[in-house]
C-alpha positions, 0 to 999 in steps of 0.5 A: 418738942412744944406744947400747945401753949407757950407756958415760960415756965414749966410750973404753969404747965404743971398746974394747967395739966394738974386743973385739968386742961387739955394740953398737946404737943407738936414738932415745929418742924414737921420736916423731921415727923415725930411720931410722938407729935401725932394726935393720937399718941400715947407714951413718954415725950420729952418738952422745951420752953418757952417757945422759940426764938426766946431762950429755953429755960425748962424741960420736961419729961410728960406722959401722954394719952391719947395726944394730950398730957396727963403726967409732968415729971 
């Protein structure tokens, strides 16, 4: 899964989420709906980046209320 924006690295995640941004996630193929990519979801996800097609070069583990991230491990 992605989040909302295409951050090229997993710090700049971290600082948008830290100032307070509101940043969500989707699943790029809703062919395989993910439960997790609902707007109203709460709990754990697991992200990738930058977006596709560039080489994924981070990975994170974020915490969700409510559809937006509050927590990057």
């Amino acid at each position: 899964m992605y989040c909302n924006y295409n951050f090229k690295k997993k710090s700049e995640l971290k600082a948008a989420v830290a100032s307070g941004h509101k940043v969500g996630i989707f699943q790029p193929n809703e062919m395989f709906s993910n439960p997790k990519s609902a707007p109203d979801y709460t709990g754990k996800a697991y992200l990738e980046g930058p977006h596709y097609p560039a080489a994924h070069s981070w990975y994170a583990e974020v915490e969700l209320v409510n559809g937006f991230i509050v927590k990057v491990k």
